[in-house]
N, C-alpha and C positions, 0 to 999 in steps of 0.2 A: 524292204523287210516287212515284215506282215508285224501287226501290231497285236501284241500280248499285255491283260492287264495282271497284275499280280495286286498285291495288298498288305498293309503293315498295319499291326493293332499299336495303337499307343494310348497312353494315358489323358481321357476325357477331361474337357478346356470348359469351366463352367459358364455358362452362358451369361452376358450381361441382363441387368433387367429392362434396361433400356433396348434392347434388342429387338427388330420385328417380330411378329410370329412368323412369320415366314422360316426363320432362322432360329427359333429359339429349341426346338423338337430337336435339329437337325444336332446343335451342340452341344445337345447331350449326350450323342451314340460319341462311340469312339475308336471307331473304325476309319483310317486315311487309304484310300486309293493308292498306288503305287501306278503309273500307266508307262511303260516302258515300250520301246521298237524291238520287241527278243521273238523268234521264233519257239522258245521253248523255256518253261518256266525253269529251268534247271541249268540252263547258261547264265542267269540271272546271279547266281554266287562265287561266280568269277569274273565278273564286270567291276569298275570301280565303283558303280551304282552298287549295287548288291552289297562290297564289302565295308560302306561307308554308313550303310540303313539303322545298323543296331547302334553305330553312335549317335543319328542322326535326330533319336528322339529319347526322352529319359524311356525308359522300360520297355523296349519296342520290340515284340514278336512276330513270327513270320505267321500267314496266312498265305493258300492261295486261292483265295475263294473271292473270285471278283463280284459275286451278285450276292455278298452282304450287304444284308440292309442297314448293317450300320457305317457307311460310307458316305463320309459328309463332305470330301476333295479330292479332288484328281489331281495329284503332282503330275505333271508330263514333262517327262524328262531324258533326256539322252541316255542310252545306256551309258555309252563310255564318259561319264560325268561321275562323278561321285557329290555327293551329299557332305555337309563340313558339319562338325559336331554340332547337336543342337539345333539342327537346322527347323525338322519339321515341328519343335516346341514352339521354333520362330514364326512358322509357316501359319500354325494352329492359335498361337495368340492372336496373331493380325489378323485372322480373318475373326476371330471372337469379337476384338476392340471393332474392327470395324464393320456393322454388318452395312453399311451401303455400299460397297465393293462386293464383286461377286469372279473378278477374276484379277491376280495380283504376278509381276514379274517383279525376279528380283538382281541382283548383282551376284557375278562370278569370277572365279581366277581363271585365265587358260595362260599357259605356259610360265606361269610363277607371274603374270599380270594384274593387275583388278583391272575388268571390265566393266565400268563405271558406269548406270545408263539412265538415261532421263528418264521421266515420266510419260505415257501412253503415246509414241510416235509410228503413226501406218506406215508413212512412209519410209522411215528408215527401218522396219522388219521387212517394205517389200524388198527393199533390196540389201539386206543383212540376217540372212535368214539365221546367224548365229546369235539372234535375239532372241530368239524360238526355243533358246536350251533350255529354260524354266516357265512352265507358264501352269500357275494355281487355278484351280475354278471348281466352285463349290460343286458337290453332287457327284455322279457317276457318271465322267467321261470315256464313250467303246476307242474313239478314232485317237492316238495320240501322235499318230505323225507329224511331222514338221509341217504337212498341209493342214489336217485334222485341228493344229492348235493355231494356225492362223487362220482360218474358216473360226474358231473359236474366238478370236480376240475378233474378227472384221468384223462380225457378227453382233456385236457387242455393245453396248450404250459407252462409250467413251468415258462420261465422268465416272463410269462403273466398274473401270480400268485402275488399278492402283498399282503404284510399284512402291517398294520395299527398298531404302536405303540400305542393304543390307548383303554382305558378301553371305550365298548361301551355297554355292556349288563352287566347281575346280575339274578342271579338265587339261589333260596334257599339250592338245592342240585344237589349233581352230576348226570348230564346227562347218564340214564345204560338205553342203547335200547335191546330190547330182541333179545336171542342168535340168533336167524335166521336172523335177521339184521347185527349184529355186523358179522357173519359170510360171509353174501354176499359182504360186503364191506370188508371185508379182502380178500375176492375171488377176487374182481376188481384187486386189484394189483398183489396177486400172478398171477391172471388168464394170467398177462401181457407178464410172464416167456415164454420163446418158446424154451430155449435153453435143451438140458437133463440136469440130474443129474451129478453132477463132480466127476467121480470116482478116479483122480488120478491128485495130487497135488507135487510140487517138495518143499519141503523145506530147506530154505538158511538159516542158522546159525553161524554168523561168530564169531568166538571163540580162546580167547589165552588161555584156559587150566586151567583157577583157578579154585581153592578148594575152597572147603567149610570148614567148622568147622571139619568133621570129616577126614579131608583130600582127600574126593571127589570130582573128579572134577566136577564142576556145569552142564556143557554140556553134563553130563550123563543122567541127569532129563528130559532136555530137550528132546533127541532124545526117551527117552518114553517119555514125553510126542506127542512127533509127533507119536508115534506110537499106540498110545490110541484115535488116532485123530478121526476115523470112517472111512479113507478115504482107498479106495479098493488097491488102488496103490499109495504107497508113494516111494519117494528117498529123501535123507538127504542128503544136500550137509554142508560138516563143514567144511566153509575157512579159513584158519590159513596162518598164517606166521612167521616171525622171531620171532617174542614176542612168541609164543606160548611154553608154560610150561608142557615139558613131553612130550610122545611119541604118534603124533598123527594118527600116524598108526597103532596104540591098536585099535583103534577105526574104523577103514573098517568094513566091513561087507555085507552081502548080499543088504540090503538096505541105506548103507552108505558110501559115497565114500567122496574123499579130495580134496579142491580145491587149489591151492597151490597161495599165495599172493604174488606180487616182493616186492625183498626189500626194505624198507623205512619205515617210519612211519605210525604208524595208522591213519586208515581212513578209517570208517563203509560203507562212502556210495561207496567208490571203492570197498569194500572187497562183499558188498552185488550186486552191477553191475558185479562183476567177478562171482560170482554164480548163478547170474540170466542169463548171455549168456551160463552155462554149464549147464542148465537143459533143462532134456527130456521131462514137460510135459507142458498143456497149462498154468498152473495156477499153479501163486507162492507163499508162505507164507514164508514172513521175518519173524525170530523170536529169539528173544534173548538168548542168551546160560543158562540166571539166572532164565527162566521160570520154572514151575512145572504143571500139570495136577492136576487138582482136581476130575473132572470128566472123563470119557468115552464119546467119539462122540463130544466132543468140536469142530473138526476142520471140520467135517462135516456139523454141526451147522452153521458157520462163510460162507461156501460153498454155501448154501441154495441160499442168497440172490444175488451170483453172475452169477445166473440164468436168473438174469433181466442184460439185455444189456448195461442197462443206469447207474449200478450201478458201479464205478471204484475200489472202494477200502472198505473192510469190516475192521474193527477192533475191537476187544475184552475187556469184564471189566478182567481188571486185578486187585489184589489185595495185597497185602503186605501181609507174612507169619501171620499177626494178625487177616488177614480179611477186615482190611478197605480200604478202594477204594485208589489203587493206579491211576488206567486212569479209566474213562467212558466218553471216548471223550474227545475234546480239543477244549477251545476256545478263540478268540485272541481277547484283549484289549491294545489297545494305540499299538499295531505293535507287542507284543509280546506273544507267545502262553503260553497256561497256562491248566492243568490238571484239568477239571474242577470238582466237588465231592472230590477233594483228603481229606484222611482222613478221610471221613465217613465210619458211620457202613453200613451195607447193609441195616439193616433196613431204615436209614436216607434216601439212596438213594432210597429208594421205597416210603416213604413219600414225598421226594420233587420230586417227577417226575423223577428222573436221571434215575433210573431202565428201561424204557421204550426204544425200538427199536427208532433210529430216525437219520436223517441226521443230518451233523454236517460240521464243516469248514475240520476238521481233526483229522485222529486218529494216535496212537503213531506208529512209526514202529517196538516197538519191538514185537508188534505180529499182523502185517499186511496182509491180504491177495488180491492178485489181478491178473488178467490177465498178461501170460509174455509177450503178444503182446501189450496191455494199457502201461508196462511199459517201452517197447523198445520203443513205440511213444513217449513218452516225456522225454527219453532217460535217464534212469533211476532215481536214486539218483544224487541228485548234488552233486560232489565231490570236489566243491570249499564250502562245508557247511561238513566237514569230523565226525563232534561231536556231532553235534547239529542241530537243525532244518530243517535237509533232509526230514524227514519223514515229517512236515508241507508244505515244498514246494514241494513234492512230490503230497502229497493229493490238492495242490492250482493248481496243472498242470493238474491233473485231472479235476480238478471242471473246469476248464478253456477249459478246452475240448470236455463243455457239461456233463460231468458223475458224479455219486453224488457222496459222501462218508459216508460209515452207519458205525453207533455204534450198536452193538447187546451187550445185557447184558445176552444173554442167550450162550454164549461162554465163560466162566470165569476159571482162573488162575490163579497160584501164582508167583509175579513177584519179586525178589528178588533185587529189583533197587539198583544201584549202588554196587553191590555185584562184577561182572566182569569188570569195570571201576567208576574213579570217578566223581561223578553227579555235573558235574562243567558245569556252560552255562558264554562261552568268552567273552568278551567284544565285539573283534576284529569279531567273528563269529555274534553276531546278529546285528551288524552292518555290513556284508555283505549281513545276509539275511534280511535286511530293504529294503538296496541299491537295491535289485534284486525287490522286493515286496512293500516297499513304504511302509505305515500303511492300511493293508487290511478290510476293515471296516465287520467283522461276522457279516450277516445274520441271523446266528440262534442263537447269544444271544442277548438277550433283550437290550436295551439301559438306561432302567430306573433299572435292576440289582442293585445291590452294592455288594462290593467285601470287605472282610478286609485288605486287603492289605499291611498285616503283616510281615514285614520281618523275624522278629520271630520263624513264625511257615510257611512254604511254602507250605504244606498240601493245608491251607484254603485259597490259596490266589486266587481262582476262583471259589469261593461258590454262587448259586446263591441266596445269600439275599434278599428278598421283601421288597419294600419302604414301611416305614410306613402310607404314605397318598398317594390317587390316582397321581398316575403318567401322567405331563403334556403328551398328544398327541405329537410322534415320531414323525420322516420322515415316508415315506410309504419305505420297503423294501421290493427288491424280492432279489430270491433264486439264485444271480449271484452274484460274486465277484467283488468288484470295490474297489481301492485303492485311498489312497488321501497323502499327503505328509506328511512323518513326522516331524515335524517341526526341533524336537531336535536331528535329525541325518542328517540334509541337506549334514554334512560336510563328505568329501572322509574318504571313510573306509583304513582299514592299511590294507595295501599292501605284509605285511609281517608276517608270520604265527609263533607264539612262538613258540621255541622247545621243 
């Protein structure tokens, strides 16, 4: 469809004082953009767009004069969407509160659902292009198609991406634009890649040698699986130390060599910094010894996306020997991380959205992939975190250094957790990694969620739940990390580590 802009006057949003100049002119006019897909302004008042506009702002009359100059946003928006009362009063305050945002998405119903959606993620617009149904941006936008507004948002300084907790549309079915669309805007982000193809990856596996049931060692699965990975040049690095059970020089090989740990106690994120400064190649994959392959080309897969510069850290659905979601990302609530999906079927995770490619706070490290130059900058694992929550404060020093962190579900394995240690989280340890991190408020989970929060069953305790009745209006978040204090941890962590 050929893209038509129309226009709606509403009642002027008084400028903050604290506001740049840049923005302070602009909030005074009080003319809103309307940017619709209509061939003809006169189909416009029989669209649910159309019939939805006069409630959508207090005193709002039609115009159709797109090259007013008093046009300070461009809604871009589906015709067949309607607008939920109040909406553009919503639209118009947020961008007044906040003028270091210059392009803002928000939350919708389709089919009597809330579509609930994180904060600034490329990856999951390229391939959900029903994220596209709302996208704000200051000024006078001509292109509003579903390409037009992701060339709009790729385009874009990311912390300058905000989304609206906030239900502001409603649609009877799901947004499917035809494949030569959906295809050009998955092109915008791959197109972004400039780096080649990653032919050879080192993999870190740090391992004390347990068996399985049938008296195999577990770390045997693992090194096929690294070898099933796709990737042209692998090395296997297996660090072992004193703990380790049986002879781990069975195990060399042309592609496998040993890294040897000093004596002392365990400690994953020393054992995995000691194998990341002994690898030959640029790009390294942490990955747990209780892993298994399910398929071929898995670690190729997870490769793809670290093509893009800006990406720091990939990580994989892994799944429990039954199939149900072991990791598909992680997300933090009240300062502590949490597995979010655990326990579903695969099918579950394809109905509630988890299936889908998308940024995230953090993925797990026991099958992580990343730059070994990303991970000497921020100087690897923390090994004042030896158990537990390395691999979150790993992924939060990325994020913090500008790079994203993605979840792919199209990488999947079988994770045999707590199979080669047991899945115990310290008192003493997450109370260090508060003290380092504070309570880091996720970006990309929703705020209006619900979780059951079961001690129970620890599977569901990050499920993302939908309220039953519309959810009040959030803060506006973007796609940066900001921390705020945890109340119930003010107090010094213990200084002394159990034996």
């Amino acid at each position: 469809m050929t893209a038509m802009n129309t226009s709606v006057r509403v009642v002027p949003v008084e400028p903050h004082r604290s506001m740049p100049r840049r923005y302070r002119r602009a909030h005074t006019m009080a003319a809103l953009l309307i940017a619709t897909d209509l061939p003809t302004p006169t189909e416009l008042e029989s669209t649910p767009l159309g019939a939805s506009l006069n409630a959508a702002a207090t005193g709002a009359t039609w115009t159709l004069d797109p090259s007013d100059n008093g046009v300070i946003a461009t809604v871009m928006i589906d015709h067949d969407t309607s607008l939920r009362p109040r909406a553009l009063d919503l639209i118009l305050s947020t961008l007044a509160t906040h003028p270091e945002v210059d392009l803002v998405t928000a939350d919708g119903c389709t089919g009597g659902e809330w579509r609930l959606r994180g904060a600034w993620s490329p990856t999951r617009v390229a391939v959900s292009p029903d994220e596209l149904d709302l996208v704000v941006a200051r000024g006078r936008i001509t292109d509003a198609s579903l390409l037009g507004r992701a060339q709009q948002l790729f385009a874009a300084d990311p912390a300058r991406i905000g989304h609206l907790p906030a239900v502001v549309t409603e649609r009877a079915a799901d947004l499917v634009p035809d494949d030569s669309t959906a295809s050009s805007i998955a092109a915008l982000l791959t197109g972004r890649r400039s780096s080649p193809e990653i032919g050879a990856v080192s993999i870190v596996i740090p391992t004390a040698g347990f068996v399985n049931d049938t008296g195999t060692p577990f770390v045997t699965a693992a090194i096929d699986a690294a070898r099933r990975g796709g990737i042209a040049r692998i090395e296997i690095l297996l660090v072992v130390g004193d703990e380790f059970v049986g002879n781990a020089e069975a195990f060399i090989e042309n592609d496998v060599r040993l890294v040897r740990r000093p004596s002392g106690s365990w400690n994953f994120s020393a054992a995995v910094n000691l194998g990341v400064l002994a690898a030959r190649h640029d790009h390294v994959l942490v990955l747990n010894d209780d892993v298994e392959a399910i398929n071929d080309g898995w670690l190729a897969t997870m490769a793809t996306p670290l093509r893009d510069p800006d990406i720091g850290a990939v990580g994989a659905l892994l799944v429990f020997p039954d199939h149900t979601v072991q990791h598909a990302g992680m997300v933090i609530d009240d300062a502590l991380p949490l597995h979010c999906f655990a326990g579903s079927t695969l099918d579950e995770l394809r109905a509630s959205g988890g299936y889908r490619p998308r940024e995230m706070a953090a993925v797990t490290g026991a099958c992580l992939l990343a730059r070994r130059a990303d991970l000497l900058a921020v100087g690897g694992l923390c090994e004042e975190l030896p158990f537990n929550f390395n691999d979150v404060d790993l992924c939060f020093k990325l994020l913090r250094r500008g790079q994203r962190v993605l979840f792919t579900p199209e990488a999947m394995l079988v994770h045999h957790e707590g199979a080669s240690r047991e899945p115990v989280t310290r008192g003493w340890e997450w109370d260090r990694f508060v003290h380092r991190w504070g309570h880091v408020v996720d970006p990309w989970y929703h705020p209006a969620y619900i979780r059951p929060d079961d001690p129970g069953d620890r599977r569901r305790n990050a499920d993302h739940l939908l309220p039953a009745a519309v959810p009040d209006p959030g803060k506006l978040r973007t796609a940066v990390l900001h921390s705020v204090v945890h109340e119930a941890r003010l107090r010094s962590h213990e200084t002394t580590v159990p034996e």
